[in-house]
C-alpha positions in Angstrom: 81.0 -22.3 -33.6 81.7 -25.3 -31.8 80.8 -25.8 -28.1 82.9 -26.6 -25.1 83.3 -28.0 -21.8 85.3 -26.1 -18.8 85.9 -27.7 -15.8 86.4 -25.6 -13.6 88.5 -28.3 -9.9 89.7 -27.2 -7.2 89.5 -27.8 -2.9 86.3 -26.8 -1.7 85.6 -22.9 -0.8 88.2 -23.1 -3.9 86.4 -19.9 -5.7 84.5 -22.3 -8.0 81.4 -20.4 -8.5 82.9 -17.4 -8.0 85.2 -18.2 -11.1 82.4 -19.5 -12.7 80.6 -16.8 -12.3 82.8 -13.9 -13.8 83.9 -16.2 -16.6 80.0 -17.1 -18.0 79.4 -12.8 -17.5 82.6 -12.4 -19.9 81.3 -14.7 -22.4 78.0 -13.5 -22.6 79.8 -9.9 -22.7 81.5 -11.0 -26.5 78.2 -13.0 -27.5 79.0 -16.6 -26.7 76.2 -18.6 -25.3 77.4 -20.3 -22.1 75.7 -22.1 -19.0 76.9 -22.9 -15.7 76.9 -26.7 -13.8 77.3 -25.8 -10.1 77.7 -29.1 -8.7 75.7 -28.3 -5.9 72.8 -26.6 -7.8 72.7 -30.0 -10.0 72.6 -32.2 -6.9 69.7 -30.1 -5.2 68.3 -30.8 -8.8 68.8 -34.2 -9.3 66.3 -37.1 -8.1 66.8 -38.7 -6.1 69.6 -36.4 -4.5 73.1 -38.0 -4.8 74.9 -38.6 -1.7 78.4 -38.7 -1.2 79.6 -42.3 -0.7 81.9 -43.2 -2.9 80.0 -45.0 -5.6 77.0 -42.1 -5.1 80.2 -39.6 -6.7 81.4 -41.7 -8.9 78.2 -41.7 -10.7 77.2 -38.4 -9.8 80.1 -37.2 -11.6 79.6 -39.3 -14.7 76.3 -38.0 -14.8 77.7 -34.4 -14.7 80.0 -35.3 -17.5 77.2 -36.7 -19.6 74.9 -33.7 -18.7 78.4 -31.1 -19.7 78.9 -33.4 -23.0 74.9 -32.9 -24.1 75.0 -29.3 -23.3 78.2 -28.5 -25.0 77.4 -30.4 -28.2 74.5 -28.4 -28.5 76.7 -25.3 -29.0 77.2 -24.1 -25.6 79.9 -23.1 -23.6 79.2 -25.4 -20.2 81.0 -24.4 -17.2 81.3 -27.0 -14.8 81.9 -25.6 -11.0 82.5 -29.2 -9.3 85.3 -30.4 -7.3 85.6 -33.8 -9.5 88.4 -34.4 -6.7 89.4 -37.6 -8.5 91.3 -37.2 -12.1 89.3 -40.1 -13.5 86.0 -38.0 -13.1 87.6 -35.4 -15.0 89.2 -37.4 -17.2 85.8 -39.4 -18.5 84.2 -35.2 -19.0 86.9 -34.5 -21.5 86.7 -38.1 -23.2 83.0 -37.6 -23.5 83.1 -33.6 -24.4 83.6 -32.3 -28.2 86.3 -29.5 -26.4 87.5 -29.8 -23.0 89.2 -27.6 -20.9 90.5 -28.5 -17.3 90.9 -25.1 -15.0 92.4 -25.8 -11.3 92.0 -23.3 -8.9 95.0 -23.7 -7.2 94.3 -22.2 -3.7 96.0 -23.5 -0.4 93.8 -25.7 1.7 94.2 -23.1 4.7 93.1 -20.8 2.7 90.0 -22.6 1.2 89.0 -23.4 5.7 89.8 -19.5 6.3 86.8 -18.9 3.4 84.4 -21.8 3.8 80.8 -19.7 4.6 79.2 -23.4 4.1 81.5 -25.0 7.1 82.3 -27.9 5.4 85.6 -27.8 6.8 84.4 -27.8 10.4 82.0 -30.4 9.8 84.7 -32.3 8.3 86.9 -32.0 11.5 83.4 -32.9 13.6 83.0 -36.0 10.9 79.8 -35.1 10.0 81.2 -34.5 6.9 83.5 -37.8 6.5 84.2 -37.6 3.1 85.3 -34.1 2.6 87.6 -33.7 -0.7 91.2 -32.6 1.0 90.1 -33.3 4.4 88.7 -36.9 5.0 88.8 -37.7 0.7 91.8 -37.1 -1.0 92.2 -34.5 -4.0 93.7 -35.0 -7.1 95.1 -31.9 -8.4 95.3 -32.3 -12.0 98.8 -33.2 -13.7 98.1 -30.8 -16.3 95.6 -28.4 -16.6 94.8 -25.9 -19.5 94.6 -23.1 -17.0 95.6 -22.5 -13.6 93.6 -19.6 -11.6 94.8 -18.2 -8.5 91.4 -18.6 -6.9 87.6 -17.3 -7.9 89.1 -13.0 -9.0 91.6 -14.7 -11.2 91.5 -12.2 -14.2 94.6 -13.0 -16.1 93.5 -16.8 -16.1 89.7 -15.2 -17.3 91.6 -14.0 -20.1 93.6 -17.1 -21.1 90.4 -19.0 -21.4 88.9 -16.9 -24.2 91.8 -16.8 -25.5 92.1 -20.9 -25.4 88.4 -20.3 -26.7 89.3 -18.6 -29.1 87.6 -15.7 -28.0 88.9 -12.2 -27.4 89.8 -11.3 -23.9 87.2 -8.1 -23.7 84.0 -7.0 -21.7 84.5 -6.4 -17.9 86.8 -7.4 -15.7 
């Protein structure tokens, strides 16, 4: 058994944790050990809190990776809920990671601001929020992801990461 990294990208209000969270319940449903990275849960955790300048991501993110790379090598299957909106953030997690798989939630940004209970969009739009990954910071979808989810309910992409996994697609939906 060999652990893994799954990085799960996306806009923000993308269905992240929401993905995250039905995909770690369907692991532990066929016996493999797996832990969620929320990005925010890790910065409230972290200190001193990062911010969100641009050199505060950058290594906030490579700390992330680090953190995903440990975790996985000790078995684990790490889901990582973070917007990494650049491709080099997500690109250092899968150099660093014994297994890596990239997932985009690939939702429409107007659909991501109808969603957003945090209102990070409309602090974006007031600038309290200058920096907002796809609106103020540009996103970098990736150019080729393992698996591509249709937002947070996404069962059919569920299923094609234990099967990428190597694990069968069973337990609840």
């Amino acid at each position: 058994m060999s652990g893994a990294v799954v990085w799960l990208t996306g806009l923000p209000s993308s269905g992240k944790s929401t993905f995250a969270g039905r995909l770690v319940a369907r692991l532990r449903a066929v016996g493999r050990p797996a832990v969620v990275l929320d990005g925010d849960e890790v910065r409230d955790a972290l200190v001193p809190r990062p911010g969100y300048t641009p050199e505060e991501r950058d290594s906030f993110y490579a700390t992330l990776a680090r953190l995903a790379a440990l975790l996985a090598r000790q078995e684990l299957v790490v889901l990582v809920a973070a917007t990494g909106h650049r491709r080099t953030y997500r690109d250092q997690a899968r150099a660093l990671s014994p297994r890596f798989l990239e997932v985009f939630l690939d939702v429409p940004a107007e659909e991501c601001r109808r969603r957003d209970k945090k209102g990070l969009y409309a602090q974006a739009v007031r600038e309290t929020i200058p920096n907002l990954p796809g609106a103020g910071a540009e996103f970098e979808p990736p150019k080729a992801p393992e698996v591509v989810a249709r937002g947070g309910e996404d069962a059919g992409a569920l299923d094609e990461i234990l099967s990428r996994l190597d694990l069968a697609p069973t337990g609840p939906r």
